[in-house]
C-alpha positions in Angstrom: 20.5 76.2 -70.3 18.2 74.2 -68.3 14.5 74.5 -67.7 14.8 75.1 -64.0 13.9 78.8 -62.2 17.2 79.3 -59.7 17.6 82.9 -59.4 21.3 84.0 -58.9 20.8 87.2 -56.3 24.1 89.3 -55.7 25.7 89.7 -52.5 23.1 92.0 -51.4 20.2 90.2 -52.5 19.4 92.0 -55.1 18.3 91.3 -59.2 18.5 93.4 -62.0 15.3 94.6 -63.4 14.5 96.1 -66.9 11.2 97.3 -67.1 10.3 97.6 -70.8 6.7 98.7 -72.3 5.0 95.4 -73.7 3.6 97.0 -76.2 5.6 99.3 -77.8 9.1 97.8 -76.9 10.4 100.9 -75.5 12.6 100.5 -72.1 10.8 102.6 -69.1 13.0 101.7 -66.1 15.5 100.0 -64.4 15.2 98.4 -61.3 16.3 95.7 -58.2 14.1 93.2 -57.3 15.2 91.2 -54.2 13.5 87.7 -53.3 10.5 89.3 -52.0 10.1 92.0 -54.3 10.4 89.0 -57.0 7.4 86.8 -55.4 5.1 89.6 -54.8 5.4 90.6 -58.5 4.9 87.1 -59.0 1.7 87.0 -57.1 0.3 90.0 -57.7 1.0 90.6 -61.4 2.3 94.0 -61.2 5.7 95.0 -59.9 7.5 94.9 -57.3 11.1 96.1 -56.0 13.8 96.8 -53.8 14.1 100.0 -53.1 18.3 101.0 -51.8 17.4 104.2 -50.7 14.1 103.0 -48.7 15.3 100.2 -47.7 12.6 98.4 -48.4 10.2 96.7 -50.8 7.7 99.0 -52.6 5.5 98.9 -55.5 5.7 100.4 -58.3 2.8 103.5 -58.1 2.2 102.6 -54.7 1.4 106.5 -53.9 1.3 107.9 -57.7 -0.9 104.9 -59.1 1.4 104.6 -61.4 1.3 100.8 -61.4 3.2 98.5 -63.9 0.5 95.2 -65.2 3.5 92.6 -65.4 2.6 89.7 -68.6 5.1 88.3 -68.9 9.2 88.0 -67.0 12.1 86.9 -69.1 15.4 85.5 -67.4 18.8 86.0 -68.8 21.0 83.2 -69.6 23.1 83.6 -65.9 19.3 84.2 -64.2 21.0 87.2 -62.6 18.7 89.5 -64.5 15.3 90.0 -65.7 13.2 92.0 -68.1 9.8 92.6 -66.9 7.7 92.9 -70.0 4.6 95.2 -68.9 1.5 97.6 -69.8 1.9 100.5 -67.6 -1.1 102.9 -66.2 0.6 106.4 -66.3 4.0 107.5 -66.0 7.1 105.2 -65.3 9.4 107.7 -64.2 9.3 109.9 -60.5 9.7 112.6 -62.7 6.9 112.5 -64.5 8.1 110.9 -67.9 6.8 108.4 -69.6 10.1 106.7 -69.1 13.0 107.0 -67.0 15.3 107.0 -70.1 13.9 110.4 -71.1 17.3 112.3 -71.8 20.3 111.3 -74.2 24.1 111.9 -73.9 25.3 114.7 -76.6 28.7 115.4 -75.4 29.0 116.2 -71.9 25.2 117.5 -71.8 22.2 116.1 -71.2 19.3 116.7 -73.7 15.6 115.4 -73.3 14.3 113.4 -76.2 11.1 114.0 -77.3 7.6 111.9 -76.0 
């Protein structure tokens, strides 16, 4: 409830990220930020993470371009989870869609919603 930024990382380090389009509200990723991955976002205004399978920090459209403008980060109640507010250039998703959120349960199918 205070005023004070204390991150709480997990055991691995690592925060949750939602990465949600500034403008238009709509939820374009999800994400782990470590503490690194956190201050480089920080300093650089566009977004950072954690990559698990890389093992390593990356930024977002590092190869694709596809970079993520960060204005503004909100901080959940147990500050064990963020949403990154941001304007992207291109693509979220390394498939190509605007967002990674780009197919809905119906059943047990998947079925992609439309852009």
């Amino acid at each position: 409830m205070g005023n004070v930024f204390q991150p709480k990382f997990d055991a691995n380090g690592l925060l949750s990220a939602i990465v949600q389009d500034s403008a238009s509200g709509e939820i374009l990723m999800f994400a782990f930020m470590d503490r690194e991955a956190l201050e480089r976002t920080r300093e650089t205004g566009k977004a950072h993470f954690h990559s698990r399978s890389r093992g390593r920090l990356w930024m977002k459209g590092e190869s694709s371009g596809n970079v993520l403008h960060v204005d503004s980060i909100l901080v959940d109640c147990d500050q064990d989870a963020l949403v990154l507010k941001v304007r992207p250039v291109g693509p979220a998703c390394h498939t190509d869609a605007r967002s990674c959120f780009y197919r809905a349960l119906e059943g047990e199918s998947l079925t992609r919603i439309a852009d």
